[in-house]
VEXDREN-2710 file (C-alpha; in Angstrom, 1 decimal):
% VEXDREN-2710
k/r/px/py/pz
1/UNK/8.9/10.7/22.1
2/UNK/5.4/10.9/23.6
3/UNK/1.9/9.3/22.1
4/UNK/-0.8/10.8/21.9
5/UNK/-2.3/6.9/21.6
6/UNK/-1.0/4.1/22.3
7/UNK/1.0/2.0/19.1
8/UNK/-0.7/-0.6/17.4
9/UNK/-0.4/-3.8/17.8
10/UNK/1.4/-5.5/15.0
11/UNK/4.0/-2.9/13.9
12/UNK/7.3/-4.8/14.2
13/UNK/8.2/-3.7/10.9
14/UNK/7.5/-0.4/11.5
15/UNK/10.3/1.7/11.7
16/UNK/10.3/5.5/11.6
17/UNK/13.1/6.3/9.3
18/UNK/16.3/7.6/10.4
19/UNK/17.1/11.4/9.9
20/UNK/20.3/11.5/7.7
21/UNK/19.6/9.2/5.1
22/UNK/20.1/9.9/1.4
23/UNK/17.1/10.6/-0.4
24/UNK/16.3/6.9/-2.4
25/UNK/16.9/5.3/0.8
26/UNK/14.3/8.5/3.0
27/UNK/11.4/8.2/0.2
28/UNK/11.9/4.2/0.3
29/UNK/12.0/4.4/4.2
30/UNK/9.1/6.0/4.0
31/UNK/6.9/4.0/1.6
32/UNK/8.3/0.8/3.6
33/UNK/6.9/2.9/6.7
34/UNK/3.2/2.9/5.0
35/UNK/2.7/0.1/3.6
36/UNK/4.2/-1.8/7.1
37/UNK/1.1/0.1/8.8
38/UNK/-1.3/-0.5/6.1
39/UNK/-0.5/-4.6/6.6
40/UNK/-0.6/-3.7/10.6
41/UNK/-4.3/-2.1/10.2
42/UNK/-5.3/-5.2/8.0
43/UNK/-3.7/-8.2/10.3
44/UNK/-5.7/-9.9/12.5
45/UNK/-9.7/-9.4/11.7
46/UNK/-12.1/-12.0/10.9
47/UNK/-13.0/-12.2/7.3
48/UNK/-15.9/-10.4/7.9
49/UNK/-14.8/-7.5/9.6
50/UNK/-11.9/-7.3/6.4
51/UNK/-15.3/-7.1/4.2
52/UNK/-17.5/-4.6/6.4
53/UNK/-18.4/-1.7/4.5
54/UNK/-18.6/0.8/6.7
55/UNK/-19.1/3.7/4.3
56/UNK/-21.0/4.0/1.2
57/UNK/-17.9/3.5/-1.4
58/UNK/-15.9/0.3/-1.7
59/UNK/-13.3/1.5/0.4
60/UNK/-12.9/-1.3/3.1
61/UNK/-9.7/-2.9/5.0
62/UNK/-9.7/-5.4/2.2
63/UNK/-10.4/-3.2/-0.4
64/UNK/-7.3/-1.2/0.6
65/UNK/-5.3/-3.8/0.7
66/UNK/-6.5/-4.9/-3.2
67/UNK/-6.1/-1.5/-4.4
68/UNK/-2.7/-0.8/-2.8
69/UNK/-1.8/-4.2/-4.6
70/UNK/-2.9/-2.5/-8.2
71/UNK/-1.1/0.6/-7.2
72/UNK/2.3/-1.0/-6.6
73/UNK/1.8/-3.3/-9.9
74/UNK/1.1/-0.5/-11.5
75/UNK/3.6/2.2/-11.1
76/UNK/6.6/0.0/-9.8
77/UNK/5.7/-2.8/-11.8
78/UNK/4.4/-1.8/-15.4
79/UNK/5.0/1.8/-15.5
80/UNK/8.6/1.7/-14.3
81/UNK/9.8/-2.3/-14.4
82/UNK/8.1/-3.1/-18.3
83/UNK/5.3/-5.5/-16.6
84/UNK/2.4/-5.9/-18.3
85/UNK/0.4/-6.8/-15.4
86/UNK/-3.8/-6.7/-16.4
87/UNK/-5.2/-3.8/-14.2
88/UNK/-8.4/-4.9/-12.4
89/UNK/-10.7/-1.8/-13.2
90/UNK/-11.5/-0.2/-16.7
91/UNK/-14.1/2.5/-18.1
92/UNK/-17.4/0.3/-17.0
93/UNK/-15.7/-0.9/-13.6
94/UNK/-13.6/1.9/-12.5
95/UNK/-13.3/0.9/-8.8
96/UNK/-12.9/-3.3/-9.8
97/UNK/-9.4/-2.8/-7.8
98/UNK/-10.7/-2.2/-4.3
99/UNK/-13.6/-5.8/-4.9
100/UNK/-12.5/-8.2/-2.9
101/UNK/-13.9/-11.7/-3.7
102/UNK/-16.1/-14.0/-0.8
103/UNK/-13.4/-16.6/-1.5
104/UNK/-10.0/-14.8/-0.4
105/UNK/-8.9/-15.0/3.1
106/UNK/-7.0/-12.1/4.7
107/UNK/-3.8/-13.7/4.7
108/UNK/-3.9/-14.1/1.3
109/UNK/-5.1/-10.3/0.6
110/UNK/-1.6/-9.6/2.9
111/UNK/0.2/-12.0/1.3
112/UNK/-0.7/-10.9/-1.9
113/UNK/0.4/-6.8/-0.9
114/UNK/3.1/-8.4/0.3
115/UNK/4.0/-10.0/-2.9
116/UNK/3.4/-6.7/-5.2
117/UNK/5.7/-4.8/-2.6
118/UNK/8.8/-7.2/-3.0
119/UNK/8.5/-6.9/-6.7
120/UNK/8.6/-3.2/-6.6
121/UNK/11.4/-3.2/-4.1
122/UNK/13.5/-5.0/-6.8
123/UNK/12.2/-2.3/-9.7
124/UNK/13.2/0.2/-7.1
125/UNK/16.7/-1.0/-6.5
126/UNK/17.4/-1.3/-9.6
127/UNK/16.7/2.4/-10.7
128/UNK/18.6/5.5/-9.5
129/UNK/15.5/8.3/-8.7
130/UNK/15.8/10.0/-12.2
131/UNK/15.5/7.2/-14.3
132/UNK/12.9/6.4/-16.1
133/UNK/12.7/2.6/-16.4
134/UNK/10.9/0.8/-19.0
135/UNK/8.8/3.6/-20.3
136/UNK/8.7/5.0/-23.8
137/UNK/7.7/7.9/-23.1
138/UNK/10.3/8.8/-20.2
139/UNK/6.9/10.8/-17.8
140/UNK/7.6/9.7/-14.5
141/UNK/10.8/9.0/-13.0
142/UNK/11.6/6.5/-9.7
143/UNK/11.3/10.2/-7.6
144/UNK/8.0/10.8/-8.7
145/UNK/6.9/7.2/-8.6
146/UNK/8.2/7.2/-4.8
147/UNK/6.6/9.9/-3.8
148/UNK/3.1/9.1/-5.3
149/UNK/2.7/5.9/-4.3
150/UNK/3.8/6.9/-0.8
151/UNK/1.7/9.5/-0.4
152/UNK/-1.6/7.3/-1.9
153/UNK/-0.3/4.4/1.0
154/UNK/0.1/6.7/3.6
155/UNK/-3.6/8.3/2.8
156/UNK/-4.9/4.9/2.8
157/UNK/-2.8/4.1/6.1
158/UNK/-5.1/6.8/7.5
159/UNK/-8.4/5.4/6.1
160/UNK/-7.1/2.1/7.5
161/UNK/-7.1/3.4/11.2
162/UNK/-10.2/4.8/10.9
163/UNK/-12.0/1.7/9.5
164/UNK/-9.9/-0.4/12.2
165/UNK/-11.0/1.5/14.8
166/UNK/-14.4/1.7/13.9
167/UNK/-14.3/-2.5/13.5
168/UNK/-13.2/-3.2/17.0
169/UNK/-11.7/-0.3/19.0
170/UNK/-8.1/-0.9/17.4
171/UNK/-6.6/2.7/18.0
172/UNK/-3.1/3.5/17.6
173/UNK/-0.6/5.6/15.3
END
């Protein structure tokens, strides 16, 4: 397969998934695929570049990384897995999940991803796609859940390159 640019650096755990999978395993490929980049885009910057705001909302590499963190706690973790994990924005602080503090190093920020990812892999495993989980009011199944948080990772993925690029030159798919 041609590139258009080159790969990143970083994407050992990147791995495009295969083409005859069964669907759990294709969505869960695929939201292994984004959040592997996201983590690829993030890795490696000094603190202060992980900080730069480079537009005018609080979207920054950290920032992703802190909301992608919410966004797995919240639809792996409470939504489908009966978590009750405390959601870092409300009605006076609607974007409180993409803050990061001074006092957090980047590793930490990855690790933490990290963390929130593992604990939705076990959610995910433990659900076939039409199940509900712990709800009570049966909305969204594991399908929907897979897609959504795939598609919000992989649009961040993109926001991530940009950002990463803009930092230091970092280009790469």
């Amino acid at each position: 397969m041609a590139h258009h640019v080159p790969v990143a650096p970083r994407t050992e755990e990147r791995r495009i998934p295969g083409h005859r999978l069964g669907e759990k395993e294709m969505l869960w490929a695929w939201l292994r695929f984004a959040r592997a980049t996201v983590v690829a885009k993030a890795s490696d910057l000094p603190e202060s570049k992980l900080r730069a705001k480079l537009v005018p909302s609080e979207t920054t590499l950290g920032g992703i990384l802190t909301h992608l963190v919410t966004v797995e706690q919240h639809w792996f973790g409470n939504v489908l897995g009966g978590l009750e994990t405390a959601m870092p924005f409300h009605a006076g602080d609607p974007d409180g999940d993409w803050k990061v503090a001074e006092d957090i190093p980047c590793d930490a920020l990855i690790d933490a991803y990290r963390t929130a990812c593992a604990v939705s892999d076990q959610v995910i495993a433990a659900l076939d796609l039409d199940d509900t989980g712990a709800q009570t009011d049966d909305d969204y199944t594991l399908r929907w859940a897979l897609v959504h948080v795939t598609m919000d990772t992989s649009r961040h993925a993109g926001h991530a390159d940009l950002l990463r690029e803009l930092l230091d030159g970092e280009r790469g798919w």
